[in-house]
KOLLOGU-27100 format. One record per residue (C-alpha): residue number from 1; residue in three letters; x, y negated, z. Coordinates in Angstrom, 3 decimals. Each point is the difference from the previous one (the first is absolute). Layout:
// residues N
<NUM, "ALA", <X, Y, Z>> ...
***
This chain:
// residues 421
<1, "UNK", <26.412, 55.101, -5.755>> <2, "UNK", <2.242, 0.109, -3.057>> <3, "UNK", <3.291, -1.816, -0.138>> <4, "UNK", <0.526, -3.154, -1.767>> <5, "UNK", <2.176, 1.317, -2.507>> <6, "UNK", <-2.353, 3.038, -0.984>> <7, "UNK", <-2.664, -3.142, -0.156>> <8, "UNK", <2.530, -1.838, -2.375>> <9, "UNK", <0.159, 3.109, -2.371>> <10, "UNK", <-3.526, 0.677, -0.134>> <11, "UNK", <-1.007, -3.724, -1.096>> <12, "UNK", <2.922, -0.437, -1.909>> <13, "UNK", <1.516, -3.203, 2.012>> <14, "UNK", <3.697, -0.301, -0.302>> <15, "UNK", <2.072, -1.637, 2.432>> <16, "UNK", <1.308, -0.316, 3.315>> <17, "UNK", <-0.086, -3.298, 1.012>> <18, "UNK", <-0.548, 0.148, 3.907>> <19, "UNK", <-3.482, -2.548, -0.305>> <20, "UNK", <-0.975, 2.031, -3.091>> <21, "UNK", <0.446, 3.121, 2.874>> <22, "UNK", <-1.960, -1.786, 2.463>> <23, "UNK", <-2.809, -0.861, -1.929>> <24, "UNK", <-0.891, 4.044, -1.057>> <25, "UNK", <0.514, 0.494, 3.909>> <26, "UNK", <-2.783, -2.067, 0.636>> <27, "UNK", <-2.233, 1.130, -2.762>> <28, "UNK", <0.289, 3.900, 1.043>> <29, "UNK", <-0.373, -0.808, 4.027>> <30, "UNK", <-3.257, -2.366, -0.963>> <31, "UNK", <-1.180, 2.367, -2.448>> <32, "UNK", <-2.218, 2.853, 2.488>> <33, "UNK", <-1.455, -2.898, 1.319>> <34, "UNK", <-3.194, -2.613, -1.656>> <35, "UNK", <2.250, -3.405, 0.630>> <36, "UNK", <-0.211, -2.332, -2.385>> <37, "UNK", <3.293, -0.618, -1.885>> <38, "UNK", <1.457, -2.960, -1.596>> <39, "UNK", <2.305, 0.495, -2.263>> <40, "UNK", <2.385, -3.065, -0.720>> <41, "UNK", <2.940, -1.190, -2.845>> <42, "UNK", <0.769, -1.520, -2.946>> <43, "UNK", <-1.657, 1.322, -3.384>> <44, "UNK", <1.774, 2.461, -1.158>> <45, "UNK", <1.503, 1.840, 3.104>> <46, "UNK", <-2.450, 3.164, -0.338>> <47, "UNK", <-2.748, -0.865, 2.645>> <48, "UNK", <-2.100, 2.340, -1.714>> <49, "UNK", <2.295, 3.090, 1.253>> <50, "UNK", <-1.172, -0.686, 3.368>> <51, "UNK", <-3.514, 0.429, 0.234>> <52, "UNK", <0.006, 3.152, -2.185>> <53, "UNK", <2.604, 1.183, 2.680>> <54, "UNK", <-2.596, -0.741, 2.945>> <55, "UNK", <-3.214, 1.721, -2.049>> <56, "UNK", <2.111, 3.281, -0.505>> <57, "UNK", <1.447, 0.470, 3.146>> <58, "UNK", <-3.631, -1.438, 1.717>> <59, "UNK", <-3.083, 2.371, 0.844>> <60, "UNK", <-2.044, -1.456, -3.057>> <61, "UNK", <2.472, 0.989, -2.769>> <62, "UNK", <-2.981, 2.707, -1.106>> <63, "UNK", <-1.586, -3.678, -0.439>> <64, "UNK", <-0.117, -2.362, -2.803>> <65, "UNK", <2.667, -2.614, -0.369>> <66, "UNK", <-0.612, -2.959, -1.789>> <67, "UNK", <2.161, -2.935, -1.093>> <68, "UNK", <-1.682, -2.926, -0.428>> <69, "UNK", <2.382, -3.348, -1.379>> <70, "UNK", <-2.140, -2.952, 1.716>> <71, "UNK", <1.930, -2.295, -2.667>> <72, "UNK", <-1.087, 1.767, -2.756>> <73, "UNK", <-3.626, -0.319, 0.559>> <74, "UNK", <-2.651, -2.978, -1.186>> <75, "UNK", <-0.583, -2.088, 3.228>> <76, "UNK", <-3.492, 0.360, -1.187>> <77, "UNK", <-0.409, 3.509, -0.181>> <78, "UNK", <2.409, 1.028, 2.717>> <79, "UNK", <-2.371, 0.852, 2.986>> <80, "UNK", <-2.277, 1.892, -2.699>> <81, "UNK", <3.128, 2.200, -0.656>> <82, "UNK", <0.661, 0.170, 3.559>> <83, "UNK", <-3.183, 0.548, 1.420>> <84, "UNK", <-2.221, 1.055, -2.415>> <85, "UNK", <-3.355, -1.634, -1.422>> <86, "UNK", <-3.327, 0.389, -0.439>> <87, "UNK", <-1.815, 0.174, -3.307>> <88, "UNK", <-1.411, -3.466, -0.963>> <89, "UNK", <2.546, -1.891, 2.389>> <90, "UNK", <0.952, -2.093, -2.783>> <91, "UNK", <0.422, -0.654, -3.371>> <92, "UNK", <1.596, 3.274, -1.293>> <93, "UNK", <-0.536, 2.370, 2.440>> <94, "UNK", <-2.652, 2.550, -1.797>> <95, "UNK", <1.106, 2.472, 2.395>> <96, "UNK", <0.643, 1.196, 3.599>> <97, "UNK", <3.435, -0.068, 0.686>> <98, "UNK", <2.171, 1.691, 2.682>> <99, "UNK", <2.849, -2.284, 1.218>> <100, "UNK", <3.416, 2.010, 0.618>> <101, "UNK", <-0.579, -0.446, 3.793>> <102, "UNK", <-2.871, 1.939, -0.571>> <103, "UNK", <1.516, 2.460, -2.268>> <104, "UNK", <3.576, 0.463, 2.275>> <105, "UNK", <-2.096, 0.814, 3.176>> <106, "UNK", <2.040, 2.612, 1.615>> <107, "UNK", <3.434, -1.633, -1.507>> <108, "UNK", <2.416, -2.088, -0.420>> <109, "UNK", <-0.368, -3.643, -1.740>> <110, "UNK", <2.701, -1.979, -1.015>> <111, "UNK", <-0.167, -4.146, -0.233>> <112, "UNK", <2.637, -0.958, -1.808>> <113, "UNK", <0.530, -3.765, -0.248>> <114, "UNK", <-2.709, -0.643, 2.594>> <115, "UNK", <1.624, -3.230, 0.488>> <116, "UNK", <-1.986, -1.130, -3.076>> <117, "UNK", <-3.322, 1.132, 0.505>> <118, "UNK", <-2.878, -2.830, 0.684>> <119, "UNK", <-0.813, -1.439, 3.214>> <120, "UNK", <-3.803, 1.882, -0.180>> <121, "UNK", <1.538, 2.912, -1.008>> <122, "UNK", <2.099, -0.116, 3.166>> <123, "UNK", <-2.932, -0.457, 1.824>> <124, "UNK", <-1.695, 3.265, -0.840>> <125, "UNK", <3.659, 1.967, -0.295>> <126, "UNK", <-0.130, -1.036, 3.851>> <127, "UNK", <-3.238, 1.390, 1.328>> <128, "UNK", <1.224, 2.899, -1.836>> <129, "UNK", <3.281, 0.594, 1.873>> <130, "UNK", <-2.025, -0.894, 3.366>> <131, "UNK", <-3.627, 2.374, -0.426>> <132, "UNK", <1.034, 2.016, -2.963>> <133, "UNK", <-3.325, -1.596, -1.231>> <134, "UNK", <-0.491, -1.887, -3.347>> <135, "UNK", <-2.891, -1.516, -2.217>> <136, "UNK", <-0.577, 0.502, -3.680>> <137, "UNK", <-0.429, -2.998, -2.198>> <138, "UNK", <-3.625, -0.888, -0.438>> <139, "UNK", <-0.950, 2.654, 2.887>> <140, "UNK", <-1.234, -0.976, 3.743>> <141, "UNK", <0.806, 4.202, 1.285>> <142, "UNK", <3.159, -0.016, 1.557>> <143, "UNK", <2.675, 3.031, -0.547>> <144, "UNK", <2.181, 1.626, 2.113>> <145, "UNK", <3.165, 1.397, -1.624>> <146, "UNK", <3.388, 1.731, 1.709>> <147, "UNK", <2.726, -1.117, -2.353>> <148, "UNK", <4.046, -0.479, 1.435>> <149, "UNK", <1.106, -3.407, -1.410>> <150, "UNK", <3.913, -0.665, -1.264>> <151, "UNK", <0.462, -3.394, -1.405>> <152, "UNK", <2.785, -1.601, -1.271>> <153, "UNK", <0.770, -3.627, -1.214>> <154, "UNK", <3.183, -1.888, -1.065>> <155, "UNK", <-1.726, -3.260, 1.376>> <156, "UNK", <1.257, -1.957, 3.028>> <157, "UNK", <-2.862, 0.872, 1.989>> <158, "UNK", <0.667, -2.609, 2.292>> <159, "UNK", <0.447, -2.549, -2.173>> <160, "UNK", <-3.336, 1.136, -1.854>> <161, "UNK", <-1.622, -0.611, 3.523>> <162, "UNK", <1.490, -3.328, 0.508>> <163, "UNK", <-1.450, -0.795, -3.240>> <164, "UNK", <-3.728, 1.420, 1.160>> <165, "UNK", <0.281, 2.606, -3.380>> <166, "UNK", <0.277, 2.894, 2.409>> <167, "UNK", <-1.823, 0.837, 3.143>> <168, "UNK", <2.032, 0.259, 3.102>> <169, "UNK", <-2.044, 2.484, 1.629>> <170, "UNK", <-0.422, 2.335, -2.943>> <171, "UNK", <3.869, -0.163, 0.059>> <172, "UNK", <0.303, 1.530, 2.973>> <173, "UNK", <-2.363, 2.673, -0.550>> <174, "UNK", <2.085, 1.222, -3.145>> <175, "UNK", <3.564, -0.346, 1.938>> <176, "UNK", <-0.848, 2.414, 2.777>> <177, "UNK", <3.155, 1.052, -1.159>> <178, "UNK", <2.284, -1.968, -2.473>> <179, "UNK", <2.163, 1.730, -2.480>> <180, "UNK", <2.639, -2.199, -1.608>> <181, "UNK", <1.908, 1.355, -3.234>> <182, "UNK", <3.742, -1.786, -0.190>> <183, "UNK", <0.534, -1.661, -3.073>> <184, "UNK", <2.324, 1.239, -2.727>> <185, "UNK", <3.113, -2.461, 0.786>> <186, "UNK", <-0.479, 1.621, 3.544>> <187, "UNK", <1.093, 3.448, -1.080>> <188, "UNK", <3.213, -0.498, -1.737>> <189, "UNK", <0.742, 3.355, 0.513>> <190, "UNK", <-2.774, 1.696, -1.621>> <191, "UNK", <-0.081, -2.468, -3.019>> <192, "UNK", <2.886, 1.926, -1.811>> <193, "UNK", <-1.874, 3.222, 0.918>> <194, "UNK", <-3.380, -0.988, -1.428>> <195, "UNK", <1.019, -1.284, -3.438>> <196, "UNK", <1.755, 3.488, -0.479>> <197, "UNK", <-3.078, 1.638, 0.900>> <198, "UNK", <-1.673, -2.136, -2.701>> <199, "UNK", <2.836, 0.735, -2.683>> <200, "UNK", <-0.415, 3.517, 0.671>> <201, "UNK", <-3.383, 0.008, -0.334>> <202, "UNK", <-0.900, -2.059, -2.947>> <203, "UNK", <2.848, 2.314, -1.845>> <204, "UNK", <-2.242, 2.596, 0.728>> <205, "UNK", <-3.177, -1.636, -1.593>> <206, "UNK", <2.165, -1.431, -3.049>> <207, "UNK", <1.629, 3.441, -0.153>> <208, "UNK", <3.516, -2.374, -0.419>> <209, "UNK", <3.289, 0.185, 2.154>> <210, "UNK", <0.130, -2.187, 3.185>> <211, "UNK", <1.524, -3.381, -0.083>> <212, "UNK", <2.693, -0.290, 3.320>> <213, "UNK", <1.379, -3.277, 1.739>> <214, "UNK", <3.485, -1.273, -0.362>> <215, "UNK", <1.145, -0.852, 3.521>> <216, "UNK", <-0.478, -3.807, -1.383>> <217, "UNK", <-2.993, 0.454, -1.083>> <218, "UNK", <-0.955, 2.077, 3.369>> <219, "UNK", <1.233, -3.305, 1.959>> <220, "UNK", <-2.373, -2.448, -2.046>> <221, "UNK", <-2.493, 2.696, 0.476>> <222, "UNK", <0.404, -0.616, 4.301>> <223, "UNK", <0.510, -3.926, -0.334>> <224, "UNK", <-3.272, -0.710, -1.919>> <225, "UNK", <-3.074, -1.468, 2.195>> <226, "UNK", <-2.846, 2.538, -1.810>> <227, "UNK", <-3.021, -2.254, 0.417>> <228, "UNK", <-1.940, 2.467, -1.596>> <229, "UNK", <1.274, 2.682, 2.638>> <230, "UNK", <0.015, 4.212, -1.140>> <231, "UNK", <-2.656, -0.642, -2.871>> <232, "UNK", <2.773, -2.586, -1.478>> <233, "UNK", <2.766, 2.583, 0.412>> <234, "UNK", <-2.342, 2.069, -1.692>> <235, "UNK", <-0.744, -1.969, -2.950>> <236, "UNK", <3.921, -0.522, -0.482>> <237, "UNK", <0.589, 3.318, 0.009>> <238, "UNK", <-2.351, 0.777, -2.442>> <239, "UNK", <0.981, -2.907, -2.548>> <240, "UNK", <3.822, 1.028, 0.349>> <241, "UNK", <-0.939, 3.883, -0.487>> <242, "UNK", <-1.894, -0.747, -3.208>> <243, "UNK", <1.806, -2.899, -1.727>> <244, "UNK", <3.739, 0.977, 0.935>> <245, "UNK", <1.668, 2.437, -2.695>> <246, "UNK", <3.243, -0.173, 2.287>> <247, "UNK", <-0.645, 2.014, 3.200>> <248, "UNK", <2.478, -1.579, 2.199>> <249, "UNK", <-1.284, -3.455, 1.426>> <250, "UNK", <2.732, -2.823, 0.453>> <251, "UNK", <-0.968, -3.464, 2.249>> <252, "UNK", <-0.186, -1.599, -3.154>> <253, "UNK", <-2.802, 2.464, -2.058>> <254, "UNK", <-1.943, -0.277, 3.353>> <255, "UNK", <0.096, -4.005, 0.459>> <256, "UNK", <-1.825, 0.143, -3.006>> <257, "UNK", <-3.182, 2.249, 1.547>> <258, "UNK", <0.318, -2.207, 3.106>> <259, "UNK", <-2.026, -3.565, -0.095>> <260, "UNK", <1.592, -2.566, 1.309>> <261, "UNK", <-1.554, -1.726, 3.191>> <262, "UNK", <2.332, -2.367, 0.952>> <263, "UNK", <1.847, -0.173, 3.212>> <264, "UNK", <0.371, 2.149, 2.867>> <265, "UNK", <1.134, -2.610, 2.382>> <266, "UNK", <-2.098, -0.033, 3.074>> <267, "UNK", <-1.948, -3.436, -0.202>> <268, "UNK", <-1.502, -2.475, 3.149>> <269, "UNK", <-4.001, -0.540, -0.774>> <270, "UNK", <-1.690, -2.016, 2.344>> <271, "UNK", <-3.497, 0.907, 0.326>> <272, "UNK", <-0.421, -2.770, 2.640>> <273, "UNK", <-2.324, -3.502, -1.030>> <274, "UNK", <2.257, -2.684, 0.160>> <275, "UNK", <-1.367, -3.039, 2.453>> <276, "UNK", <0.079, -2.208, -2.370>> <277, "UNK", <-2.887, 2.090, -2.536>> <278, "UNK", <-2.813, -1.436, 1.366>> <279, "UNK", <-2.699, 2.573, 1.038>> <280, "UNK", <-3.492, -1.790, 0.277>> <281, "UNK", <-1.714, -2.955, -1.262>> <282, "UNK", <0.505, -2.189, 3.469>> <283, "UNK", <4.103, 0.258, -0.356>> <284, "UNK", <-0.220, -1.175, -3.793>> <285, "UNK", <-2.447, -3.064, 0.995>> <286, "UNK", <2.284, -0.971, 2.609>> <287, "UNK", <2.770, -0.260, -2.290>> <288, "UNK", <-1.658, -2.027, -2.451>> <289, "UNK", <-1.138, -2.296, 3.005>> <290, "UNK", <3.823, -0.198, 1.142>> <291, "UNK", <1.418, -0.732, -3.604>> <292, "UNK", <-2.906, -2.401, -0.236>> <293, "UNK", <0.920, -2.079, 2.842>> <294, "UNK", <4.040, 0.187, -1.057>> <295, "UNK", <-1.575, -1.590, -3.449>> <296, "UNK", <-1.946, -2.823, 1.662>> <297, "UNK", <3.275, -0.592, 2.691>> <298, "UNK", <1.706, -0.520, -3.534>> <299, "UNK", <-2.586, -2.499, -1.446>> <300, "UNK", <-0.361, -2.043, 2.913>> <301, "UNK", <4.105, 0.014, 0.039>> <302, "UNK", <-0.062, -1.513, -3.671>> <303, "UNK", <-2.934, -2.414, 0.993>> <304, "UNK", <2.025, -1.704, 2.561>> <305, "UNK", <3.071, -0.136, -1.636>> <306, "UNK", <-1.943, -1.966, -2.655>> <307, "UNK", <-2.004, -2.452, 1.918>> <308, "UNK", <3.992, -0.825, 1.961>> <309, "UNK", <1.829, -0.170, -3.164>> <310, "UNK", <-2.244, -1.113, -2.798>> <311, "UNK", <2.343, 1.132, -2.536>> <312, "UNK", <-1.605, 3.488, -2.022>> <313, "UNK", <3.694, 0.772, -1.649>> <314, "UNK", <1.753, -0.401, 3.006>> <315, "UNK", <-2.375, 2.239, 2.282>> <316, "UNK", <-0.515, 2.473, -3.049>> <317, "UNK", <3.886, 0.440, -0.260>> <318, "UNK", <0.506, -0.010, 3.619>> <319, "UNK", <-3.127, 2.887, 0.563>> <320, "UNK", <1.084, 2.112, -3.156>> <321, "UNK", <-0.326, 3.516, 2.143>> <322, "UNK", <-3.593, -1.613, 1.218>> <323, "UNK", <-1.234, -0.937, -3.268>> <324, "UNK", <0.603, 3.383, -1.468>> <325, "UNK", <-1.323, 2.020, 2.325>> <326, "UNK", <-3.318, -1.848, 0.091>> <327, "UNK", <-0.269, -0.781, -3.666>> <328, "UNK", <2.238, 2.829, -1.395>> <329, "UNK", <1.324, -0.608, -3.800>> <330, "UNK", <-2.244, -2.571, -0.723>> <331, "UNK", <1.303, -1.786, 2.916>> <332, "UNK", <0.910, -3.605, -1.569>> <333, "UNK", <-3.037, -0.427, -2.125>> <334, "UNK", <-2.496, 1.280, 3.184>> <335, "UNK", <1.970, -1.838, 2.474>> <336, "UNK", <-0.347, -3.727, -1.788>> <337, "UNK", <-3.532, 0.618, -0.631>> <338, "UNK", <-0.596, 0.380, 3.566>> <339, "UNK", <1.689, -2.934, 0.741>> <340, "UNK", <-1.496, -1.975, -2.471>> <341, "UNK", <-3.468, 1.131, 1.726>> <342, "UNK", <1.573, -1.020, 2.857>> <343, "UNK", <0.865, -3.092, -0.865>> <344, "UNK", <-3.884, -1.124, -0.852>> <345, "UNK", <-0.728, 0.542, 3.110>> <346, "UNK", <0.805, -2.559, 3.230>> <347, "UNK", <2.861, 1.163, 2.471>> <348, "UNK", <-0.121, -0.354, 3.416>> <349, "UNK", <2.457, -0.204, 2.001>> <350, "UNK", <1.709, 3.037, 1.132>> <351, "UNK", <-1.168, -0.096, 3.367>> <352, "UNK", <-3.365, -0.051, -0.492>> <353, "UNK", <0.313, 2.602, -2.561>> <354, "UNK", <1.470, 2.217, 3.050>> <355, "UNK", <-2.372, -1.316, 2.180>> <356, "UNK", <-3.214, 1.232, -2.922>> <357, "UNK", <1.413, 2.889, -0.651>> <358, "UNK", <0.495, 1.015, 3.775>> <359, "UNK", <-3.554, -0.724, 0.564>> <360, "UNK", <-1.152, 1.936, -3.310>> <361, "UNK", <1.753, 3.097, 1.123>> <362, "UNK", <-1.607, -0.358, 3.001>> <363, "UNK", <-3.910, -0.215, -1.081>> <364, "UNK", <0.502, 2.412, -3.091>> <365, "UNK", <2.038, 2.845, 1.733>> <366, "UNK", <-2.020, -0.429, 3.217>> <367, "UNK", <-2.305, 3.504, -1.136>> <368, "UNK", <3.064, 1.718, 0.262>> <369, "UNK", <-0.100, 0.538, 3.825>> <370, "UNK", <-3.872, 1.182, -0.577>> <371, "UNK", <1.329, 3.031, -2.293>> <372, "UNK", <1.399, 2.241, 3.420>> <373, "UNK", <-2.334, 3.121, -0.444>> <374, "UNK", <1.286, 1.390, -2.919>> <375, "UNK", <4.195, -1.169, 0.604>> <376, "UNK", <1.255, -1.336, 3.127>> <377, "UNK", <3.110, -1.374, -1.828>> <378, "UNK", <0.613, -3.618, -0.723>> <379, "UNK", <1.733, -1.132, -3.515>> <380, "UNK", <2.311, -1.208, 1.770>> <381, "UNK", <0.598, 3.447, 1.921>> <382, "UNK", <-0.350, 1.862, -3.586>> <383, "UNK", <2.873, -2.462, -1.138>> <384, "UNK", <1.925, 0.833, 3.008>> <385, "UNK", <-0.489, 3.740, -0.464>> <386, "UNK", <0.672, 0.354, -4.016>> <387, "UNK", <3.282, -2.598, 0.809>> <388, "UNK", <1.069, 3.153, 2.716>> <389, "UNK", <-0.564, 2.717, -2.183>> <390, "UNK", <1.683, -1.864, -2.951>> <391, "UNK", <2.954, -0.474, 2.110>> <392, "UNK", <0.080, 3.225, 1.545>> <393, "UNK", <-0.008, 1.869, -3.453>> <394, "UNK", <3.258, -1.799, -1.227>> <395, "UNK", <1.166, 0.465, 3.327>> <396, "UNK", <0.519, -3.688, 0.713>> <397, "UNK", <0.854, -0.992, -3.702>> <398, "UNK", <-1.733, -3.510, -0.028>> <399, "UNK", <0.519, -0.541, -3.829>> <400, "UNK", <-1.763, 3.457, -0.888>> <401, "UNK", <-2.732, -0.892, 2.675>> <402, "UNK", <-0.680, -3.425, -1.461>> <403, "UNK", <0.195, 1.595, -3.917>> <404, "UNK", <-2.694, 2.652, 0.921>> <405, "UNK", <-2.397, -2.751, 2.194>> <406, "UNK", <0.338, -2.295, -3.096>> <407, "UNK", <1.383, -2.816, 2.197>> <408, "UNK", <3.675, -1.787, -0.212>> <409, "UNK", <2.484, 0.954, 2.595>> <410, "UNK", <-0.124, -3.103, 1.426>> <411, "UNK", <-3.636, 0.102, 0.620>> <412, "UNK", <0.458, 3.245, 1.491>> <413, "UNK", <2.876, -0.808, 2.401>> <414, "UNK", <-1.897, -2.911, 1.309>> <415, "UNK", <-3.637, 2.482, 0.296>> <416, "UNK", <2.637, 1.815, 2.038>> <417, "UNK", <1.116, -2.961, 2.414>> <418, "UNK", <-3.518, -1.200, 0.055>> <419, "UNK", <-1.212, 3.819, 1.045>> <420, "UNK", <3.118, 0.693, 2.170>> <421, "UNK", <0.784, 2.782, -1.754>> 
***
């Protein structure tokens, strides 16, 4: 078994990060064997290294390797290139075609960004990694085929599986053993080391002298995030080889090469729903029915204050908040009208108004008990509930509570008195 730094030297990885160690550990004890190997990390930590590490050092290195970018390829035409077609399978296809599972029998594939390949595709992929048997497109003869399988993605595969756009179960088949590359910003140590790997040799190809750090420039070099991980470093490299005629590199000649993405303070996301983002239909229609209710509390409020007083200007000034919750800016013009209308009409007296309305409530609402298959809560219990939760958000805060059930604090505190909250 060779050593991991004559494996280094003979794929040209530099480094010596201890998780950059690990990971070619793992790659030279799985590679005798036929596991399947995920290979995870960021794009542009060299995931591609690793699988040509596991087909050398493997039994089928006399075999074909293929690399095959999932990302890259049509959705339409992806399980043709995969697994080969028929001639006449559809439009375009005036041929028999081999697929590169067909073709690699004996060797190594290589998935890379399988995190991105269609949920059908998946499907077949999967019968593959279980039988070693697949079917062309357009063809009912199933084929057998002995191919090792390295994949590698920079998805969150189980995010992707939350979201159903990857199957769990073809997850685990790949990950029989997981291979994680550390991110750039991870290996501080080796970041100094690669870009003078990359000076020296893009002076080589430019046939130029190589550009060196200040020690300013060398700390900016450490501090910066590299979202674009080694290929970034790369790129840099490359720009400041070619464009710089002075060959020693201060902080402020590099700032320039460096884009500028923002802050490195750590930041608090909350990936939690908050209660009050209403997840289904029922939730929504019960708040409607609750702010409903808290209008027609409000109307009924005004009504009696007019029949008692008989005076519009005084109850209008002395229900201001009311009136402009109900009517909103139009509140004076609205609010006059309906009394006007109001005014055509007889009055009774306020006790048999109570007494109507009591009885109303009564006959109309009396379906409501009938409706217990489908919710076994009450308004009234609804009301309760949403006043609890309201509460218990704003931990106790009855102004906020009342703001967010669109009621007045007063109604609130006495919903609490009347609940016994």
């Amino acid at each position: 078994m060779e050593s991991i730094q004559a494996i280094k030297q003979r794929f040209g990885i530099i480094g010596n990060n201890p998780k950059l160690n690990r990971a070619i550990e793992k790659a030279i004890q799985v590679a005798p064997t036929d596991i399947s190997v995920l290979v995870t990390g960021e794009s542009g930590v060299g995931k591609e290294s690793i699988p040509k590490i596991i087909h050398q050092l493997s039994h089928r290195k006399h075999g074909k390797y293929i690399a095959v970018n999932c990302g890259a390829i049509p959705e339409g035409t992806i399980d043709s290139e995969l697994f080969g077609h028929e001639k006449g399978a559809f439009t375009g296809a005036t041929s028999t075609r081999s697929g590169y599972f067909e073709v690699a029998d004996g060797g190594t594939i290589f998935l890379d960004e399988v995190g991105e390949l269609p949920l059908t595709t998946q499907v077949r992929l999967l019968r593959v990694l279980e039988n070693g048997e697949f079917i062309k497109v357009g063809s009912s003869k199933v084929q057998k085929t002995d191919v090792r399988i390295v994949a590698a993605t920079n998805v969150n595969m189980f995010e992707a599986i939350k979201k159903e756009k990857f199957r769990e179960d073809l997850y685990y088949r790949l990950s029989t053993i997981d291979i994680n590359l550390p991110a750039l910003r991870e290996r501080k140590e080796d970041i100094h080391l690669l870009f003078r790997k990359f000076a020296s040799d893009f002076a080589l190809k430019y046939k130029m002298p190589t550009v060196k750090l200040t020690d300013d420039a060398i700390s900016l070099l450490l501090k910066y995030r590299w979202n674009g991980n080694i290929r970034q470093l790369r790129n840099v490299a490359e720009q400041i080889s070619v464009l710089e005629q002075t060959r020693t590199i201060n902080a402020v000649t590099l700032q320039n090469y460096l884009p500028n993405t923002g802050s490195n303070l750590p930041a608090v996301i909350n990936n939690t729903k908050a209660e009050s983002d209403f997840s289904s239909e029922r939730e929504i229609l019960y708040k409607v029915l609750f702010d409903m209710k808290s209008d027609l509390n409000d109307l009924k409020k005004l009504t009696m204050e007019l029949m008692k007083n008989g005076s519009v200007s005084d109850v209008q000034k002395d229900n201001e908040h009311l009136i402009q919750k109900i009517y909103g800016d139009d509140k004076t013009d609205d609010f006059e009208t309906e009394v006007e209308n109001l005014e055509v009409l007889s009055i009774p007296e306020a006790s048999e108004v109570i007494e109507e309305n009591n009885s109303e409530i009564e006959d109309k609402y009396h379906f409501a008990e009938e409706i217990e298959e489908e919710e076994t809560l009450s308004l009234h219990d609804k009301e309760l509930e949403l006043i609890k939760k309201s509460l218990e958000r704003h931990k106790g805060k009855r102004k906020l509570a009342a703001a967010e059930l669109g009621i007045s604090e007063r109604t609130l505190y006495r919903k609490i008195k009347q609940f016994d909250l």
